[in-house]
VOGU-3710 file (C-alpha; in Angstrom, 3 decimals, decimal comma):
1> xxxxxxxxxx> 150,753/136,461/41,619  150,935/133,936/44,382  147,935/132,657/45,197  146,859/130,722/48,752  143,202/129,507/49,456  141,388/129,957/52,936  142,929/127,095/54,127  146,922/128,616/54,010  147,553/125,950/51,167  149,217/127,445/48,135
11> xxxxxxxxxx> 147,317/127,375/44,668  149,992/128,217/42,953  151,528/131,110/40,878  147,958/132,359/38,844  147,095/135,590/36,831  145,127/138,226/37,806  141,875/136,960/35,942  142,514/133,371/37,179  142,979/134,257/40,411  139,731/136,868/40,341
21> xxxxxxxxxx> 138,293/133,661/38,778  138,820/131,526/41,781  137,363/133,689/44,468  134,715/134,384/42,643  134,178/130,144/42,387  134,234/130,189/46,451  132,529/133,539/47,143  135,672/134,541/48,709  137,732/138,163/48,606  140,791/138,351/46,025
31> xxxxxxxxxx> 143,243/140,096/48,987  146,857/141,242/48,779  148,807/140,220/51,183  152,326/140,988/49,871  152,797/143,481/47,115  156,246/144,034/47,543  157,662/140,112/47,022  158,324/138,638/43,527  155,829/137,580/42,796  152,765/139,600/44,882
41> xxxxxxxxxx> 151,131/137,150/47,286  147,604/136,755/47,417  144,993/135,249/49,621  141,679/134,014/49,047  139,170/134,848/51,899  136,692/136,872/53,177  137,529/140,195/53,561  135,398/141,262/56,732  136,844/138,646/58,601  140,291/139,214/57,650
51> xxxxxxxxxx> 139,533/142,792/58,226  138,152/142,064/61,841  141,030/140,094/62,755  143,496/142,450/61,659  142,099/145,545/63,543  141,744/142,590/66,477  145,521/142,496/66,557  146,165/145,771/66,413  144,275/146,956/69,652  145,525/144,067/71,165
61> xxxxxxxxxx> 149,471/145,156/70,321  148,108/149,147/70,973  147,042/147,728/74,649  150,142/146,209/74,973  151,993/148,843/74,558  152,172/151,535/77,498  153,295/154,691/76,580  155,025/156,171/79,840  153,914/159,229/80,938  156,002/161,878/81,831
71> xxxxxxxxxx> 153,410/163,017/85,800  154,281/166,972/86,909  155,150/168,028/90,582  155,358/171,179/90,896  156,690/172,835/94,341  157,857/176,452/95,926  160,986/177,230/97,906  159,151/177,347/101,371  158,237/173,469/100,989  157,986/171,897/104,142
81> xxxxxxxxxx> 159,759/168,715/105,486  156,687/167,025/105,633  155,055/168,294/102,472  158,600/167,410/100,402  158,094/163,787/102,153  154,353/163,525/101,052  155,323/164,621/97,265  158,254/161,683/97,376  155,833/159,482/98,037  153,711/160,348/94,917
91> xxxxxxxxxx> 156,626/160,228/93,113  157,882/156,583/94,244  154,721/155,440/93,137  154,911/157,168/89,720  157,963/155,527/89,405  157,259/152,302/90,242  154,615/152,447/87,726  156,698/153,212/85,077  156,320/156,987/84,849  158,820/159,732/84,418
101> xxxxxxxxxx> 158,144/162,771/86,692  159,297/165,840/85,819  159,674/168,235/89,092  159,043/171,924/88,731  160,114/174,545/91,605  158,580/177,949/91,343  160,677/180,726/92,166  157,949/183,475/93,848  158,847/187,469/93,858  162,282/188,368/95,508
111> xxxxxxxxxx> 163,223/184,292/95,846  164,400/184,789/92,433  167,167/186,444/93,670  168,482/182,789/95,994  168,523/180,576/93,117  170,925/178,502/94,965  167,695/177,411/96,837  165,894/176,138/94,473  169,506/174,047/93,386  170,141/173,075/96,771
121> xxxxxxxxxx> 166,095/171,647/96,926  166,440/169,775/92,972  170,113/167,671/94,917  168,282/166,752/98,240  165,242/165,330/96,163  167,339/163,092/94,256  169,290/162,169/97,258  166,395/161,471/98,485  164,597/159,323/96,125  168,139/157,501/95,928
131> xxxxxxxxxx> 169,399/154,791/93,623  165,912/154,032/92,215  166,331/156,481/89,897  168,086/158,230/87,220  168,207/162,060/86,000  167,063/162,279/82,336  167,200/165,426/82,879  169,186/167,937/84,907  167,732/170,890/87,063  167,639/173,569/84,725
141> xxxxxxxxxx> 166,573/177,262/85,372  164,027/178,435/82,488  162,709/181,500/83,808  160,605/181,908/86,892  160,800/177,753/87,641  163,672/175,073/87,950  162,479/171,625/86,603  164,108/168,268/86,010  163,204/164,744/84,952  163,604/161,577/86,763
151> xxxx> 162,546/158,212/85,733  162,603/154,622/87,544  166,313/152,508/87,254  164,753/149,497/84,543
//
């Protein structure tokens, strides 16, 4: 195997036993770095450390990574103008930070029956929220509720 000290210089292709020979000269960790190249590559060091710094990195790539969320909204027929404004708001600010909202309209009793409604509600909100967005998803009916996804234009 490959062998490089603590300092990143290379000691060379070594045996097993020589290289298990070496660490055990500096008080150091025998630790695989590659196993898949020809030869394996190997570095001498101390394994806490190493181990430290490599779960280190990984939160640090974990935090850098934001997962968007997909935020609900759910709403009945008989919204008001005012109410419908107040829930566009919410969802601007979803969107701007990087969320996908998923709307939900309940249909209630005998509004079943106007489903129209409920399509003619799902077109004026993304009228309304404009060219900011895009549809992942169209209105669909499943059931008793229409839904749809919209996320924020990258």
């Amino acid at each position: 195997m490959r062998v490089i000290d603590e300092d990143g210089k290379q000691l060379g292709v070594l045996s097993l036993e020589e290289a298990l020979t070496v660490a055990r000269e500096k008080e150091l960790d025998l630790v695989e770095i590659n196993p898949d190249s020809n030869p394996p590559i190997a570095k001498l060091t101390d394994w806490g450390k190493y181990n430290y710094q490599k779960i280190k990195q990984l939160k640090k790539n974990k935090k850098a990574s934001k997962v968007a969320e997909l935020k609900q909204i759910r709403l009945g027929l008989k919204i008001g103008e005012h109410d419908l404004q107040i829930k566009l708001d919410k969802t601007r600010k979803f969107i701007e930070n990087k969320h996908k909202v998923k709307f939900m309209i309940m249909y209630k009793g005998r509004e079943q029956a106007h489903k129209e409604i409920g399509f003619n509600l799902a077109n004026k909100i993304i009228e309304d929220l404009g060219d900011k967005i895009v549809v992942d998803q169209a209105p669909a009916l499943a059931g008793r509720q229409l839904s749809f996804v919209v996320r924020g234009v990258n």
